[in-house]
N, C-alpha and C positions, 0 to 999 in steps of 0.2 A: 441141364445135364444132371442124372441123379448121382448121388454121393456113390454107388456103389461102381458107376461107371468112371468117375473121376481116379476113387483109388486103382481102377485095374489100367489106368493110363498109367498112372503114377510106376505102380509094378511095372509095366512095359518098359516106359524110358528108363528104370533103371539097368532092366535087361538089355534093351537096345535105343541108347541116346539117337534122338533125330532131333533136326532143327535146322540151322539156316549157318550155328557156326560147325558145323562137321560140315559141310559142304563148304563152307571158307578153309578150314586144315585141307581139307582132299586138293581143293585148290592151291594150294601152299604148296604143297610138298609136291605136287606136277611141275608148278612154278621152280620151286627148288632143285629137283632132279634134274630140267633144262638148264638151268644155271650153272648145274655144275659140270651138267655135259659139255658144256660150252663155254666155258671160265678160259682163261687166260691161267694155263699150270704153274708159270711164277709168282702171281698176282694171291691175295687173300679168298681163301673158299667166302661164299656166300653162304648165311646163317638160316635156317629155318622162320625164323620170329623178321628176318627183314624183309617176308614176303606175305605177313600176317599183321598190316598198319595198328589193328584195331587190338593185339593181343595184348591184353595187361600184363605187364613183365615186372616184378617183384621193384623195383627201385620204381616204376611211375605211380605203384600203388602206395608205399610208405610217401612220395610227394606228395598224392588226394590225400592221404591219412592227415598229414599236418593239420592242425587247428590255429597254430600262431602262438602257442602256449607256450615254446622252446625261444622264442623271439621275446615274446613281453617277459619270461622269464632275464632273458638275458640284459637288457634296456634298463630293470627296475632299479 
């Protein structure tokens, strides 16, 4: 592929994201609309991100972040 067709993808997907997870959110959020159509009204609403397994949510990414540096620190 030449470099001049690469950057006009590039332009593209910032205009208009495609790929495999916009089509996991579209899914989510059909997911999500049934859920609440159908929820139990006393019970807890269902959350957007519990119908998205694979969504990295701010507290699983500071876990990956960890190196063990906060641990050997504390042990020395």
């Amino acid at each position: 592929m030449p470099e001049r067709h690469f950057a006009e993808y590039q332009l593209f997907y910032q205009e208009q994201p495609f790929g495999l997870w916009r089509e996991d959110y579209r899914t989510a959020q059909l997911a999500h609309l049934t859920a609440m159509i159908n929820r139990d009204p006393k019970g807890k609403a269902p959350e957007l991100a519990e119908f998205m397994p694979f969504f990295n949510r701010s507290e699983d990414v500071e876990e990956m972040e960890d190196n063990g540096v906060a641990d050997y620190l504390a042990k020395r």
